[in-house]
C-alpha positions as CSV (number, residue, x, y, z in Angstrom):
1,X,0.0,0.0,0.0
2,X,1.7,3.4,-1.0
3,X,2.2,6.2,1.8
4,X,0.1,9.1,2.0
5,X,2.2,12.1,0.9
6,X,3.2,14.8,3.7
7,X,1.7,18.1,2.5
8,X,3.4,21.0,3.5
9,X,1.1,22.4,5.6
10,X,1.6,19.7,8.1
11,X,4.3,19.4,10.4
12,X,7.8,17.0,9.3
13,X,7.1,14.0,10.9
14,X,8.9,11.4,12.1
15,X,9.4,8.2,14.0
16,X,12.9,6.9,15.0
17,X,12.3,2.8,15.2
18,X,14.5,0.3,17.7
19,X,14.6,-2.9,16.7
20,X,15.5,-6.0,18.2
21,X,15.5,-9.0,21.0
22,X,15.2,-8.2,25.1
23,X,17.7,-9.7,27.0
24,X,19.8,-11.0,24.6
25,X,22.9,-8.6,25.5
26,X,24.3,-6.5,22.6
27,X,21.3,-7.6,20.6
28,X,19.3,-5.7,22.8
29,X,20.9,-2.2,21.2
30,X,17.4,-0.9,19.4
31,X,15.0,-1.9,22.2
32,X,17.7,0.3,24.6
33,X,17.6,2.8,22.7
34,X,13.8,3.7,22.5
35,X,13.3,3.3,25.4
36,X,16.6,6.0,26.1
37,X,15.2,8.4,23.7
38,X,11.4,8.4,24.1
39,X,10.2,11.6,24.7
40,X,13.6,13.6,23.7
41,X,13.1,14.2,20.5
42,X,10.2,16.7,20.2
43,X,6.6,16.3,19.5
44,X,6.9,15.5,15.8
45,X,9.3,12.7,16.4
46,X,8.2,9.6,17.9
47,X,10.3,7.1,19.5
48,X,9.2,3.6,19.0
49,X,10.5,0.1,20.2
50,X,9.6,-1.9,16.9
51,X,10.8,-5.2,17.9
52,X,7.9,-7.2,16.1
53,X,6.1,-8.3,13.8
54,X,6.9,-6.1,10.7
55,X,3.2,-6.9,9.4
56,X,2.4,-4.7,12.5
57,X,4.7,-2.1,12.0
58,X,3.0,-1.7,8.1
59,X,-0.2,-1.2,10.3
60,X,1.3,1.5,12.7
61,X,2.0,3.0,9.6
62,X,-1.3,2.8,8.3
63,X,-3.1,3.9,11.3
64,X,-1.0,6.9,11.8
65,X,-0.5,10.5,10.0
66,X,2.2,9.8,7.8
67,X,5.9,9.9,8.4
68,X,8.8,12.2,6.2
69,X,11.1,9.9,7.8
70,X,12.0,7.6,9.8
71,X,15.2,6.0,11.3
72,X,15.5,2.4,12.1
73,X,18.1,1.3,14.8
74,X,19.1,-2.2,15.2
75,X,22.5,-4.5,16.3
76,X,23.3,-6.5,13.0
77,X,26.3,-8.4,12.5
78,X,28.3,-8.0,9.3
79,X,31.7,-8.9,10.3
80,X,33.0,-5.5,11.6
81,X,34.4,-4.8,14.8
82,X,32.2,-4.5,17.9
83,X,30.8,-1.0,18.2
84,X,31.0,0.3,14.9
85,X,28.4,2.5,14.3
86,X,27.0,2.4,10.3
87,X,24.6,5.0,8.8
88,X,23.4,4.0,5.6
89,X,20.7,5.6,3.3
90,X,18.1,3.0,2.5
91,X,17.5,2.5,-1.0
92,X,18.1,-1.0,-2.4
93,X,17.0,-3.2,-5.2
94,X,13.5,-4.2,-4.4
95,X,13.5,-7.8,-3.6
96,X,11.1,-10.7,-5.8
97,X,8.0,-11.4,-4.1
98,X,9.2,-15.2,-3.1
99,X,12.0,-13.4,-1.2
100,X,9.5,-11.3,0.3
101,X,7.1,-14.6,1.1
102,X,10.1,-16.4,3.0
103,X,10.5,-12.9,5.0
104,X,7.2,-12.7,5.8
105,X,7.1,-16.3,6.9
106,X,10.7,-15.8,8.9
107,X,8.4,-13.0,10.9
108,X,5.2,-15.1,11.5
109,X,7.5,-17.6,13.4
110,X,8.9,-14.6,15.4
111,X,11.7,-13.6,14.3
112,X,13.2,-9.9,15.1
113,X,14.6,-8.5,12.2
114,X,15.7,-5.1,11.1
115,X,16.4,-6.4,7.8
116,X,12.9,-8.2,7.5
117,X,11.0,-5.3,9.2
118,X,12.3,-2.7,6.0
119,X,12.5,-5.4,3.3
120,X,8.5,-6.3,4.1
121,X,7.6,-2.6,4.9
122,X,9.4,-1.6,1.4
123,X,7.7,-4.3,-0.7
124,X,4.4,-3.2,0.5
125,X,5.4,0.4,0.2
126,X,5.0,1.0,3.8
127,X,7.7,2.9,4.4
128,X,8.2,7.0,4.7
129,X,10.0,8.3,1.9
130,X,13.1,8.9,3.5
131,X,14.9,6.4,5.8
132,X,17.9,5.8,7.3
133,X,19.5,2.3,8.6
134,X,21.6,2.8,11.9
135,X,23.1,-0.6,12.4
136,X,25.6,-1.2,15.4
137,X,28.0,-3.9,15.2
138,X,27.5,-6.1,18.2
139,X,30.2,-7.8,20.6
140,X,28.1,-10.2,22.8
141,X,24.4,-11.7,21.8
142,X,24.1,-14.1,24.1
143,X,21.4,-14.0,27.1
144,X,21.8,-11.9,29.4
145,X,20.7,-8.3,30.4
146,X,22.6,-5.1,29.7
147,X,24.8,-4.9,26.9
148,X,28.5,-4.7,26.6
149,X,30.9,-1.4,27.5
150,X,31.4,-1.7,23.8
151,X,27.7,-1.1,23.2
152,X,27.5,1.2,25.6
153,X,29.8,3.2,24.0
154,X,28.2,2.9,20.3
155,X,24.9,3.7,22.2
156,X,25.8,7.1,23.4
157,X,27.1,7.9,19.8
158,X,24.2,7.1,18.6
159,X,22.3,9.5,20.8
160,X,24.2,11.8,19.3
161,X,23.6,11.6,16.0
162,X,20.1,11.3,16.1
163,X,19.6,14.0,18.6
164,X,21.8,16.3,15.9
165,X,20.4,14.6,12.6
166,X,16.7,14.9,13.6
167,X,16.9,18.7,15.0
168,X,18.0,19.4,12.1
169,X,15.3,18.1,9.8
170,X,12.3,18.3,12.4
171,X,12.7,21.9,11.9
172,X,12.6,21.8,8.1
């Protein structure tokens, strides 16, 4: 389902998205950080744990005004060292609909994934027009609570850069 535009006489929206499992240490990065941020970002910005179905989160999006952006913020392991911090433009290669069947499937078993959560929301054209990936390399994702000093370190950075990125565009 396409997003409703955003007319310029409404405010710039947006919703900054964690993603990812409780209590499984580093893995825990998104779910930590909405909960750090909620309710620091202004009132056009809202802070969301998103760590579910991403089915749901296409309904959130239908059920809401609509969103200029949104940032999605998630521990994902690609090989890097633990803590690195990468900021990526989303705008890939739309995926074939069997893909997009064995993603959807993946979620109806429960699985928590940022890469599921924008690669459903995007087939289905449920996603603002602008959005940016925050991915944070993780150390530890075993069970446990907290995360590492290592996370705790990448989490603070990204504070930062959201707190900076968004003012600037929630004023636009």
């Amino acid at each position: 389902m396409p997003s409703r535009p955003v007319s310029s006489a409404e405010p710039v929206r947006a919703l900054v998205g964690g993603v990812g499992y409780t209590n499984l240490r580093d893995g825990s990065a998104g779910p930590i950080l909405a909960e750090r941020l909620a309710g620091t970002l202004g009132p056009d910005v809202d802070v969301e744990d998103l760590s579910y179905s991403p089915i749901d989160v296409m309904f959130l999006f239908q059920r809401r005004a609509p969103y200029a952006r949104a940032v999605f913020v998630g521990a994902v392991s690609r090989g890097s060292p633990p803590g690195t911090v990468r900021v990526i433009p989303w705008d890939p290669e739309p995926e074939s609909p069997e893909s997009v069947q064995e993603r959807i499937a993946e979620a109806v078993s429960g699985v928590i994934s940022l890469d599921n959560l924008l690669r459903i929301n995007q087939h289905f054209k449920a996603l603002p027009p602008v959005v940016t990936v925050v991915e944070i390399e993780p150390e530890d994702e075993g069970w446990g609570e907290g995360v590492t000093p290592t996370m705790e370190r990448a989490l603070h950075e990204v504070v930062a850069l959201l707190k900076g990125d968004l003012a600037v565009f929630a004023r636009a």
